[in-house]
C-alpha positions in Angstrom: 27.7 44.0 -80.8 27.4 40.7 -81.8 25.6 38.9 -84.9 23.8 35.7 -85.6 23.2 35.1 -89.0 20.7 31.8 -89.7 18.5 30.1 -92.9 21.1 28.8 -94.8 20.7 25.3 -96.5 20.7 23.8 -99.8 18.1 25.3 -102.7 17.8 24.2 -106.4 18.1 27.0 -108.9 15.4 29.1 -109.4 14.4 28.2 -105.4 13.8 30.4 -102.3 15.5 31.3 -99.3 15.4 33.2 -96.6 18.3 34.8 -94.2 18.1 36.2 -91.2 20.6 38.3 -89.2 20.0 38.7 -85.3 21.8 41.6 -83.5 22.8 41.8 -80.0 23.6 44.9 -78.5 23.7 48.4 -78.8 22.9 49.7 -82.5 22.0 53.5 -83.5 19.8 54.6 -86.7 22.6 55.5 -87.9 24.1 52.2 -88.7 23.9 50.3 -92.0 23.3 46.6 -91.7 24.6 44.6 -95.1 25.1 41.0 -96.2 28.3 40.1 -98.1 28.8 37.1 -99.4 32.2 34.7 -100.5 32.1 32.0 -102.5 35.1 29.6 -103.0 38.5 30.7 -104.2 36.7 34.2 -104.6 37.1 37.5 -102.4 34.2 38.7 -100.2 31.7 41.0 -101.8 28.7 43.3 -101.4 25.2 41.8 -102.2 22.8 44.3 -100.2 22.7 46.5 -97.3 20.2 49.1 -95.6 20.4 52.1 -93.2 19.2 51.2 -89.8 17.3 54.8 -89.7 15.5 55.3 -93.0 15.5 52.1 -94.3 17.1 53.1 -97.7 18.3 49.8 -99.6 21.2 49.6 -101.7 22.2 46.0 -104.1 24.6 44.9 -106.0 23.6 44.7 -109.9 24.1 40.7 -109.7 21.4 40.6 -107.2 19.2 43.3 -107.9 15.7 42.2 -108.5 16.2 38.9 -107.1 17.1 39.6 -103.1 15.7 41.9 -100.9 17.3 43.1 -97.9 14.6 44.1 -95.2 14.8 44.8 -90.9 12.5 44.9 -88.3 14.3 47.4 -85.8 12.2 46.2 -82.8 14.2 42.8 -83.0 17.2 43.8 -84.2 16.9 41.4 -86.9 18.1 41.6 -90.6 16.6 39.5 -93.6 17.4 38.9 -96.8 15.2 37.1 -98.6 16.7 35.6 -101.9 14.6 34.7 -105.0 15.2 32.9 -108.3 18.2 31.4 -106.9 21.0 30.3 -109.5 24.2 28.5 -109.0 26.5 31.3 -108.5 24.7 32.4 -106.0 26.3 30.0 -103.6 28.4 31.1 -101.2 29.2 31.6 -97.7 27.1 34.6 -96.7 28.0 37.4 -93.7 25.9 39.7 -92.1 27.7 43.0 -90.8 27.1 45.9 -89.1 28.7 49.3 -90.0 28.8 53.2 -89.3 30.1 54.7 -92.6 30.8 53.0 -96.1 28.2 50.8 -98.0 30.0 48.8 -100.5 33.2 48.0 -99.2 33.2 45.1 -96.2 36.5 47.3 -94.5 34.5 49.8 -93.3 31.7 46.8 -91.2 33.0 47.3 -88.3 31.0 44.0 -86.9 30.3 40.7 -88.5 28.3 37.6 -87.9 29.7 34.0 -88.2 28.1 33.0 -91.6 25.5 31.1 -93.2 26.2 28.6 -96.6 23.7 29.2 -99.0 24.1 26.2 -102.2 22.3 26.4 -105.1 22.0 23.8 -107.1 21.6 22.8 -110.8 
């Protein structure tokens, strides 16, 4: 399995973008597809993530109401599309692939190469 994220760039707070994650190879229903994201000096953490199958969406509260995670299985693709913007949003952000957890990036099993997303001021 491999992963592609893309749509990174540079934004000015309270902008728009929009991420997208393309997946190669051989994916179930039963997979949960996330984005994480790191920021400088910080640990990588959970923004959003969704199961393959029913579609259920899950965010992290410093997100919530401003991203929205969405797929289209027929292309294997991913998107998160990322609203009111704000400056500690920026960050390097990974798409993933996983079979179990939600929150916790050890248990992705599969991971794309990054995107930078800056936000600024």
């Amino acid at each position: 399995v491999q992963l592609q994220a893309s749509g990174g760039g540079v934004v000015q707070a309270g902008g728009s973008l929009s991420l997208s994650c393309a997946v190669s190879g051989r994916i179930f229903s039963s997979h949960i597809m996330g984005w994480f994201r790191q920021a400088p000096g910080k640990e990588r953490e959970f923004a959003a993530a969704l199961r393959r199958g029913s579609g259920n969406t899950y965010y992290a509260d410093s997100v919530k109401g401003r991203f929205t995670i969405s797929r289209d299985n027929a292309k294997n693709t991913v998107y998160l599309q990322m609203n009111s913007l704000k400056p500690e949003d920026t960050a390097i952000y990974y798409c993933a692939v996983g079979s179990s957890g939600i929150w916790n990036p050890r248990t992705y099993n599969y991971w794309g190469q990054g995107t930078l997303v800056t936000v600024s001021s």
